[in-house]
Biopython code that builds the backbone (N, CA, C, O; Angstrom):
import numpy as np
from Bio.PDB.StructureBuilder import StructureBuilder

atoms = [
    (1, "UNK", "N", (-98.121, -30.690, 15.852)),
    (1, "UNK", "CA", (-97.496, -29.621, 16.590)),
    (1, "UNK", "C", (-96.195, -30.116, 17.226)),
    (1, "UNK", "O", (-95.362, -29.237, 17.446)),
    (2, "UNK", "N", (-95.857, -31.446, 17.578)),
    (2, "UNK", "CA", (-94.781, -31.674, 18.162)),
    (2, "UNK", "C", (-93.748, -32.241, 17.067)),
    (2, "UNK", "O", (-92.534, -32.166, 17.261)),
    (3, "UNK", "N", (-94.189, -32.700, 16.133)),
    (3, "UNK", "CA", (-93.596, -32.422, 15.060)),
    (3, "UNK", "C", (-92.307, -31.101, 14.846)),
    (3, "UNK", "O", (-91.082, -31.186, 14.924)),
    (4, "UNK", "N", (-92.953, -30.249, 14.636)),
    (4, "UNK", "CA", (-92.807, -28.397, 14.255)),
    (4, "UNK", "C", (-92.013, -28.025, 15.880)),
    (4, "UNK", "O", (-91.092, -27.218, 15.749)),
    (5, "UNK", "N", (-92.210, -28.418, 17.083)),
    (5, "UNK", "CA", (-91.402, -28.283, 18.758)),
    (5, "UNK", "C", (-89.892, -29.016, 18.088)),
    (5, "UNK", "O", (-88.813, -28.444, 18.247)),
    (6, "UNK", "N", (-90.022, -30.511, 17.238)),
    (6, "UNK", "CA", (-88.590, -31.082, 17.486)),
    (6, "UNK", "C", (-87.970, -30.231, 15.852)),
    (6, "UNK", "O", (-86.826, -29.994, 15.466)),
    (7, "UNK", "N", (-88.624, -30.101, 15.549)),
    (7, "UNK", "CA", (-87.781, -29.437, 14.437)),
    (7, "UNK", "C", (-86.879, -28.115, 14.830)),
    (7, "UNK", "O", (-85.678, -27.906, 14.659)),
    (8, "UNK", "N", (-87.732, -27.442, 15.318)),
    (8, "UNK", "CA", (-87.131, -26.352, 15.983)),
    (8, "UNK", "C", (-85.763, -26.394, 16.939)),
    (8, "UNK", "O", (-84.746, -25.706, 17.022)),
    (9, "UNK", "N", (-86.318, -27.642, 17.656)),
    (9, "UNK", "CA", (-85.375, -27.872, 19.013)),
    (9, "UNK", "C", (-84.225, -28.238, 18.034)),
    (9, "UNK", "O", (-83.170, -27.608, 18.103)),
    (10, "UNK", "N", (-84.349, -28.994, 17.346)),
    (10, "UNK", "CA", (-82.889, -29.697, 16.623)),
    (10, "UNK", "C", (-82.099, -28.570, 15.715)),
    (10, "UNK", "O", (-80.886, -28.397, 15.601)),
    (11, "UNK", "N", (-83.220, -27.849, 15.096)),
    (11, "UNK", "CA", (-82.221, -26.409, 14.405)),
    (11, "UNK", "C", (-81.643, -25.874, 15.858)),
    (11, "UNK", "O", (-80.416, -25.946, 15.930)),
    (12, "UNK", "N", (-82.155, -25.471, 16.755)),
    (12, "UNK", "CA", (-81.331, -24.692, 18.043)),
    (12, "UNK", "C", (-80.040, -25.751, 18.606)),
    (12, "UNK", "O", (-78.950, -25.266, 18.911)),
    (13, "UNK", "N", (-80.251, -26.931, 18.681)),
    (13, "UNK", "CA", (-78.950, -27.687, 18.882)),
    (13, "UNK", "C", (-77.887, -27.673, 17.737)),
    (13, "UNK", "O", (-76.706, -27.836, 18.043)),
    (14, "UNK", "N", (-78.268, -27.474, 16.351)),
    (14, "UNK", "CA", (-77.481, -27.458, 15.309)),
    (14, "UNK", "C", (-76.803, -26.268, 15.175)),
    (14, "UNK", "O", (-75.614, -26.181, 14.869)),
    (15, "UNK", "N", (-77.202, -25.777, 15.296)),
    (15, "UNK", "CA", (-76.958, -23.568, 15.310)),
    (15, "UNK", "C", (-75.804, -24.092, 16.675)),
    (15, "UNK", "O", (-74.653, -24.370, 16.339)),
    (16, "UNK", "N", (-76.205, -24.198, 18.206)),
    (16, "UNK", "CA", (-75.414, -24.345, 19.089)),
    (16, "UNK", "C", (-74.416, -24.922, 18.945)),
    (16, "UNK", "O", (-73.468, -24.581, 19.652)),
    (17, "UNK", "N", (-74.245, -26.007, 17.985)),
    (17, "UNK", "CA", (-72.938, -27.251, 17.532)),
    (17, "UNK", "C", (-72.337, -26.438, 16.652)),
    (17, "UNK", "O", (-71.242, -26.044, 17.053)),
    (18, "UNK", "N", (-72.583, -26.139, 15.847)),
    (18, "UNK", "CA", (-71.728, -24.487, 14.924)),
    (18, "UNK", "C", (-71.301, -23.799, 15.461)),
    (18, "UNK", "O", (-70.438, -23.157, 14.861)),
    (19, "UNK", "N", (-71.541, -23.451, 16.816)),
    (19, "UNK", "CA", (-71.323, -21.883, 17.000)),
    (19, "UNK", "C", (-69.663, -22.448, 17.376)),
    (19, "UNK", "O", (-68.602, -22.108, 16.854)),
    (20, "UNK", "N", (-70.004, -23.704, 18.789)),
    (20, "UNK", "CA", (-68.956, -24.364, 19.205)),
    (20, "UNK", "C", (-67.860, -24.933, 18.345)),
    (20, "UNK", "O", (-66.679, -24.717, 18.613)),
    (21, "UNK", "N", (-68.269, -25.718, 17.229)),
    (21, "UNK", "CA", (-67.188, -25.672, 16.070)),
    (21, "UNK", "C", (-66.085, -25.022, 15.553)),
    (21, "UNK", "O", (-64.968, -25.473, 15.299)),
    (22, "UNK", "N", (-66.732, -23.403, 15.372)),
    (22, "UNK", "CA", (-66.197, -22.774, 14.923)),
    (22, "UNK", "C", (-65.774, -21.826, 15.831)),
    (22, "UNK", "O", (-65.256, -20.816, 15.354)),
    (23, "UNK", "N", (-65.851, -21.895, 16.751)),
    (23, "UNK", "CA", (-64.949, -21.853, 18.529)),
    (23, "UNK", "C", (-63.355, -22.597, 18.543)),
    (23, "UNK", "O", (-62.398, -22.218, 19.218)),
    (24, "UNK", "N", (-63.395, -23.748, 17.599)),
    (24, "UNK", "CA", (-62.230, -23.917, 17.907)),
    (24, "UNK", "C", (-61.652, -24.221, 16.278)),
    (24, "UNK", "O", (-60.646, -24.914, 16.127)),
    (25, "UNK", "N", (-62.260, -23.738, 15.298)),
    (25, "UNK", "CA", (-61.586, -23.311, 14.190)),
    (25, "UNK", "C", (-60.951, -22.278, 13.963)),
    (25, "UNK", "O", (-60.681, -21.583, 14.942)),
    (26, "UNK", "N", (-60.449, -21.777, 12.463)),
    (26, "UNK", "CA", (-60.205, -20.359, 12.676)),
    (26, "UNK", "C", (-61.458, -19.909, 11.827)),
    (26, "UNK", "O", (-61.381, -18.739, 11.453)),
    (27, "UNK", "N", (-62.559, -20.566, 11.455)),
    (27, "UNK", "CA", (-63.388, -19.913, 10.549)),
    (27, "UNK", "C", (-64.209, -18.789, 11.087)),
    (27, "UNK", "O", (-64.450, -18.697, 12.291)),
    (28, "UNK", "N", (-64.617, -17.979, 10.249)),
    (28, "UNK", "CA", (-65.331, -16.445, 10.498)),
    (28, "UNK", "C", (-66.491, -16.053, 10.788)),
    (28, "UNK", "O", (-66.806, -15.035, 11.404)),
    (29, "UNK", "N", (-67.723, -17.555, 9.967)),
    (29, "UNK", "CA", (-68.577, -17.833, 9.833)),
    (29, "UNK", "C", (-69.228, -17.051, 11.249)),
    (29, "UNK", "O", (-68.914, -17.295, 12.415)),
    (30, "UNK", "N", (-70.590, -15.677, 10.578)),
    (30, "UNK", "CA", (-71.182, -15.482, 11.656)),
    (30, "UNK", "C", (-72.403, -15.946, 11.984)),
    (30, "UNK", "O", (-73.383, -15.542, 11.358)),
    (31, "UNK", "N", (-72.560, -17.076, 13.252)),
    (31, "UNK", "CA", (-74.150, -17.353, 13.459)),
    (31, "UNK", "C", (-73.978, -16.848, 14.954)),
    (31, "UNK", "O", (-73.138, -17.015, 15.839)),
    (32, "UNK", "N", (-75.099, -16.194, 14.826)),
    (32, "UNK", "CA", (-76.108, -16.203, 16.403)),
    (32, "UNK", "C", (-76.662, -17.533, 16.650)),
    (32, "UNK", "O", (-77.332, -18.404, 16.096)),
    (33, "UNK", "N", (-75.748, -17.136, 18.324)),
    (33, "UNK", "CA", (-76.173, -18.133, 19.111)),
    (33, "UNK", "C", (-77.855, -18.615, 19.966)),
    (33, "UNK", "O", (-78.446, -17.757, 20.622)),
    (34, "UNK", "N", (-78.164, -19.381, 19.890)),
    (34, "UNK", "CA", (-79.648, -19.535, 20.091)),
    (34, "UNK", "C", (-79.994, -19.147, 21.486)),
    (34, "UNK", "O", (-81.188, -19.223, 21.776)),
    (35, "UNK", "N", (-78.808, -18.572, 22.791)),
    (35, "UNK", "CA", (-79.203, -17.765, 23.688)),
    (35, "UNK", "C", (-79.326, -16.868, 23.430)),
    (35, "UNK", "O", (-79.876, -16.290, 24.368)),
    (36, "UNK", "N", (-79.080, -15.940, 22.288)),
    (36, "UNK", "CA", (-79.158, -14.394, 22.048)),
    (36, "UNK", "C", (-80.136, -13.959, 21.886)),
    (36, "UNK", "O", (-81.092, -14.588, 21.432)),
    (37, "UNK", "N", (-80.154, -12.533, 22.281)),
    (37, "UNK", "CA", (-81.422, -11.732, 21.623)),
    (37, "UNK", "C", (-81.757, -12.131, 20.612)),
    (37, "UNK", "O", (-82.775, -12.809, 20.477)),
    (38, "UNK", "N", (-80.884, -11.765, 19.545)),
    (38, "UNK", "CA", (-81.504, -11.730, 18.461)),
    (38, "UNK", "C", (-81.434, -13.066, 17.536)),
    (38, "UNK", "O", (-81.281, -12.844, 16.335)),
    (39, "UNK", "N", (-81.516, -14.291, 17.903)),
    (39, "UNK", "CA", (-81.270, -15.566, 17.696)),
    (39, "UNK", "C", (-83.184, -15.355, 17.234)),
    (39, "UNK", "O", (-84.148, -15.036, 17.929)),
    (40, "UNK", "N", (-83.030, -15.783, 15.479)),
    (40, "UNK", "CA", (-84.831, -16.180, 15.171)),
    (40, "UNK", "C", (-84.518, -17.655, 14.970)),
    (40, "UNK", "O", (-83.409, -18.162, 15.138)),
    (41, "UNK", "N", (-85.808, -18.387, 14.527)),
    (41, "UNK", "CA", (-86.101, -19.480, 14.430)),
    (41, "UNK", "C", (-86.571, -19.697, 13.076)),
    (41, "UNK", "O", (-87.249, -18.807, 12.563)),
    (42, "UNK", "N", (-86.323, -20.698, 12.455)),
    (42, "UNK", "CA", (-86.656, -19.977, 10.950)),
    (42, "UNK", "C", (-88.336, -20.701, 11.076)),
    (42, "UNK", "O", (-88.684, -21.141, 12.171)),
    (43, "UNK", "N", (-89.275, -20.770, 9.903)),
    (43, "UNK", "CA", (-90.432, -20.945, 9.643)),
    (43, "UNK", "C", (-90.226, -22.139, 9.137)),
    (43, "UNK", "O", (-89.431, -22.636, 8.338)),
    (44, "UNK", "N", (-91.299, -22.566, 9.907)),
    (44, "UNK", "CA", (-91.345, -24.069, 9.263)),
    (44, "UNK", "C", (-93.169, -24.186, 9.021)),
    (44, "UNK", "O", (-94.016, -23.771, 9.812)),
    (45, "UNK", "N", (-93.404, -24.835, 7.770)),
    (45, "UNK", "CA", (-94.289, -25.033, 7.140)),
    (45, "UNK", "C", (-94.750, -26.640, 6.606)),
    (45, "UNK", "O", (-94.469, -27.196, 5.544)),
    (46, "UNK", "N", (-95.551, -27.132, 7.752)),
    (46, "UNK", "CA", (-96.016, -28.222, 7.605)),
    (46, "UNK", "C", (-96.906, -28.778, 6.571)),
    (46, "UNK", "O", (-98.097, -28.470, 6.527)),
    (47, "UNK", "N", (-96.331, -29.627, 5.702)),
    (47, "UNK", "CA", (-97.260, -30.357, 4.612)),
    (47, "UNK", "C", (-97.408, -31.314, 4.561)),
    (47, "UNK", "O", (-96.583, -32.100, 5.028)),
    (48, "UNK", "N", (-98.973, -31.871, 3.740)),
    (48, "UNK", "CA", (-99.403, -33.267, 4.535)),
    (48, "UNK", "C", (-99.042, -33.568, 2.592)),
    (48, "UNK", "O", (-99.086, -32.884, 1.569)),
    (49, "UNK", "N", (-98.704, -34.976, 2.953)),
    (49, "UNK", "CA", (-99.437, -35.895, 1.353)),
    (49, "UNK", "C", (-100.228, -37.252, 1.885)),
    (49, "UNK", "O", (-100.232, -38.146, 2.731)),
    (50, "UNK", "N", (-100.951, -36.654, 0.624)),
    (50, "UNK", "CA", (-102.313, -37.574, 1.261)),
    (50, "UNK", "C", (-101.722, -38.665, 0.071)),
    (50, "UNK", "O", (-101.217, -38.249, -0.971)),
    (51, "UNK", "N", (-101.871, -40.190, 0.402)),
    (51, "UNK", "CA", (-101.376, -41.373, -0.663)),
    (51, "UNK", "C", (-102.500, -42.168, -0.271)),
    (51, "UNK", "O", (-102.076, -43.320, -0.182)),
    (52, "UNK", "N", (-103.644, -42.136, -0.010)),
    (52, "UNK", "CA", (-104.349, -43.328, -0.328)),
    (52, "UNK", "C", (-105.389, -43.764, -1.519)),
    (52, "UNK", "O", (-105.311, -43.356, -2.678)),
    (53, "UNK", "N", (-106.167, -44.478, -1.122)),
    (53, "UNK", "CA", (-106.798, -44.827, -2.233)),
    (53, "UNK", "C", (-108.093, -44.013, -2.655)),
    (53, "UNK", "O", (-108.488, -43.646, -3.762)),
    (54, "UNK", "N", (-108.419, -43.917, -1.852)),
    (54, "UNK", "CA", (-109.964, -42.640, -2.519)),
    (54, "UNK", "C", (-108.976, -41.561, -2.456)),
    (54, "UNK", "O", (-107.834, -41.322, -2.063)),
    (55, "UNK", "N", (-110.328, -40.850, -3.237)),
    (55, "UNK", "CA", (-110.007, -39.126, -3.314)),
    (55, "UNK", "C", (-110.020, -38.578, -1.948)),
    (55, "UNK", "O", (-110.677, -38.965, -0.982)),
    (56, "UNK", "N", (-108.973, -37.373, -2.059)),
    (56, "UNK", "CA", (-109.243, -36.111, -0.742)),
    (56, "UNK", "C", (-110.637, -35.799, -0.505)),
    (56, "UNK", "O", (-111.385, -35.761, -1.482)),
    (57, "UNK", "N", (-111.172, -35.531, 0.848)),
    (57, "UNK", "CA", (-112.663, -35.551, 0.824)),
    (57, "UNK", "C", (-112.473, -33.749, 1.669)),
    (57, "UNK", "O", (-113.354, -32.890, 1.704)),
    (58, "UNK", "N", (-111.396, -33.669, 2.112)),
    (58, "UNK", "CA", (-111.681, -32.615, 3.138)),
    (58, "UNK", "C", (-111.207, -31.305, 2.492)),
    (58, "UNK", "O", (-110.136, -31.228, 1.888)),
    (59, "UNK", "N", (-112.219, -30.083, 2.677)),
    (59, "UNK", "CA", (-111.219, -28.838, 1.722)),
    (59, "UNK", "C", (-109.904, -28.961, 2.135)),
    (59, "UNK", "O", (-109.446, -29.647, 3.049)),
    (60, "UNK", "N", (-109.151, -27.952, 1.079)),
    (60, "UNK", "CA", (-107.736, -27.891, 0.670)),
    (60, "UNK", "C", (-107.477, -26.825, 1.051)),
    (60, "UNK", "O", (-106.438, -26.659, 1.691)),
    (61, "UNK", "N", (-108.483, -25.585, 0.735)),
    (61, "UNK", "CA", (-108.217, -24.662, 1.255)),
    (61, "UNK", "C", (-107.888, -24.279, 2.935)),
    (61, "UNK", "O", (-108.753, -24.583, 3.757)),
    (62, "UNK", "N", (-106.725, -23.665, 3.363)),
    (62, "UNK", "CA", (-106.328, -23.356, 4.098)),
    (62, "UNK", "C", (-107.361, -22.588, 5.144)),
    (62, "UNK", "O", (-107.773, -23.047, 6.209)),
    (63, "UNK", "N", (-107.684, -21.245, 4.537)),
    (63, "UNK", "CA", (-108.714, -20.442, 5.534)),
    (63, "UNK", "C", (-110.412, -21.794, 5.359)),
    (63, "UNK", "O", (-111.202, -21.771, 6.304)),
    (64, "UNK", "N", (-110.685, -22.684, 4.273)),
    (64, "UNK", "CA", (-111.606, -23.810, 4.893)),
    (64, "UNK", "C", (-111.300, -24.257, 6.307)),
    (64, "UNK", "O", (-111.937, -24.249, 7.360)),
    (65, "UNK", "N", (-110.174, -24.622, 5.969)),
    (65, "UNK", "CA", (-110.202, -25.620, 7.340)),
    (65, "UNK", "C", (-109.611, -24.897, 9.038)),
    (65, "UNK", "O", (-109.303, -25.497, 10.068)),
    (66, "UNK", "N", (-109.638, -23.495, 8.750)),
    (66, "UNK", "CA", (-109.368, -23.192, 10.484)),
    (66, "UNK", "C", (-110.052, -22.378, 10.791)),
    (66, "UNK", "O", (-110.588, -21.680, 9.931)),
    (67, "UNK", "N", (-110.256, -22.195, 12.018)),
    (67, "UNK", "CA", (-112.092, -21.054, 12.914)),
    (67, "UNK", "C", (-111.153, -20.039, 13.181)),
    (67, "UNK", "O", (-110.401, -19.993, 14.155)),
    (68, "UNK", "N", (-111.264, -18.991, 11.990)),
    (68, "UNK", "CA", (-110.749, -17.901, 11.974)),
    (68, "UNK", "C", (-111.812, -16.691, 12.148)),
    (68, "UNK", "O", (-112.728, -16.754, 11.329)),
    (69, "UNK", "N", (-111.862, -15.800, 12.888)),
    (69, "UNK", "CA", (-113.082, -14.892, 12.541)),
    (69, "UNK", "C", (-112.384, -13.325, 11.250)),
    (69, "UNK", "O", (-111.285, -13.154, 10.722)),
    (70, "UNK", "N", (-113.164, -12.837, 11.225)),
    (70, "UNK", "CA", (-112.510, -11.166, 9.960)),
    (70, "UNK", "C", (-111.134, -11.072, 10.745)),
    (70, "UNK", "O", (-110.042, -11.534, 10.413)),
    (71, "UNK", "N", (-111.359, -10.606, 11.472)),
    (71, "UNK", "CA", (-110.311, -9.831, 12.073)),
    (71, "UNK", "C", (-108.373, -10.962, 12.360)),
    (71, "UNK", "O", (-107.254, -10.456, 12.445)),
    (72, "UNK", "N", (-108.627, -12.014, 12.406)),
    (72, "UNK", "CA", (-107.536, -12.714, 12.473)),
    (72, "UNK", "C", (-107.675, -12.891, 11.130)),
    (72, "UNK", "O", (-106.639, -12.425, 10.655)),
    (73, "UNK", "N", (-108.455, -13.352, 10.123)),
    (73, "UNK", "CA", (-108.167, -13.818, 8.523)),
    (73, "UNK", "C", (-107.302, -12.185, 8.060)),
    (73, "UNK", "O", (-106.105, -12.353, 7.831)),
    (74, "UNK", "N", (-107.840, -10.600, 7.908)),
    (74, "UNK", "CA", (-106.889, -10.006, 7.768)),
    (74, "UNK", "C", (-105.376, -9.619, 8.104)),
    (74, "UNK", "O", (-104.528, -8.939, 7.527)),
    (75, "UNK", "N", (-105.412, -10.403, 9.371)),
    (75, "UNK", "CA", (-103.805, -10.324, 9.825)),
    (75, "UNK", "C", (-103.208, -11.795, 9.155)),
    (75, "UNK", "O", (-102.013, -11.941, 8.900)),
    (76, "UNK", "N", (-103.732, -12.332, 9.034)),
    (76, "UNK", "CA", (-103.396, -13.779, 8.305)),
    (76, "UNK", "C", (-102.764, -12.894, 6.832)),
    (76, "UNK", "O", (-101.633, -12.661, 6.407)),
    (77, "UNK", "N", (-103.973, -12.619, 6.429)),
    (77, "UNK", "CA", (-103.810, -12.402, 4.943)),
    (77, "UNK", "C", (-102.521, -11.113, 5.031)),
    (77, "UNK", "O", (-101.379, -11.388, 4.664)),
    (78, "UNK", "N", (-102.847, -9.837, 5.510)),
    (78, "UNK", "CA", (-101.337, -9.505, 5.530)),
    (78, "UNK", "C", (-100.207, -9.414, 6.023)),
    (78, "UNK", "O", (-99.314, -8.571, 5.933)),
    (79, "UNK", "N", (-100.342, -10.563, 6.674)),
    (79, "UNK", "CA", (-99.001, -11.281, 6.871)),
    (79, "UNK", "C", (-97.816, -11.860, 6.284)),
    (79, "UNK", "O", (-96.591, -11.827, 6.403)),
    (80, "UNK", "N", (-99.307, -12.753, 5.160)),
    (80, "UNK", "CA", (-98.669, -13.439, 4.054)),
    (80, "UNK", "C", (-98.170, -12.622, 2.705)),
    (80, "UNK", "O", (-97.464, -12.850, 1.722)),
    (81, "UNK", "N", (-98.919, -11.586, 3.214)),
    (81, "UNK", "CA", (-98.767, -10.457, 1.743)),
    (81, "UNK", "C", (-97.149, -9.733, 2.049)),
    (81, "UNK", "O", (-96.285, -9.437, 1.224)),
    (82, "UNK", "N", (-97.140, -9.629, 3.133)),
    (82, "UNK", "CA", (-95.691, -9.011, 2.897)),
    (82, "UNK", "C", (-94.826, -9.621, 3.214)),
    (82, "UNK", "O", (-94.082, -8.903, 3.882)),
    (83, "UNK", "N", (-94.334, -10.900, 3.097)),
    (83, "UNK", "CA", (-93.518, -11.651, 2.941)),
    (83, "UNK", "C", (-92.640, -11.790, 1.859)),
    (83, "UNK", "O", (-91.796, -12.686, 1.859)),
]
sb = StructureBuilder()
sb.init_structure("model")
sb.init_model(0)
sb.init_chain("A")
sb.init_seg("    ")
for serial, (resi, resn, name, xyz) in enumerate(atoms, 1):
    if name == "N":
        sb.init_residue(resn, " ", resi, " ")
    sb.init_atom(name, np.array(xyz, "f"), 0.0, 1.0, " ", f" {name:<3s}", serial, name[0])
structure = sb.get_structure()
């Protein structure tokens, strides 16, 4: 999880170093600034690789491995569906 906090934090400093850049260019380039309303964060999607010597022992599957009950697995699921 803190992983996925500095990733974020460093896209919002990078977005902020652009905005300022091009503050004192003449370029046109439009980004929202990460104080704005409408400033998103993009998705970040954490993946593991497993490199050792035995086999994977733990499911793979996604809904295996988290304590989801019906009602959050359908917002899960169409979530992902309309993407």
């Amino acid at each position: 999880m803190m992983q996925i906090a500095l990733v974020l934090s460093d896209h919002e400093k990078t977005i902020n170093k652009k905005i300022e850049e091009n503050k004192k260019s003449t370029s046109e380039e439009n980004i929202i600034s990460s104080y704005a309303k409408d400033f998103k964060y993009p998705p970040v999607l954490p993946i593991v690789f497993y490199d050792g010597e035995g086999e994977w022992t733990a499911a793979t599957n996604f809904l295996d491995r988290v304590e989801l009950n019906d009602i959050y697995i359908s917002i899960f699921l169409n979530s992902i569906m309309s993407l």
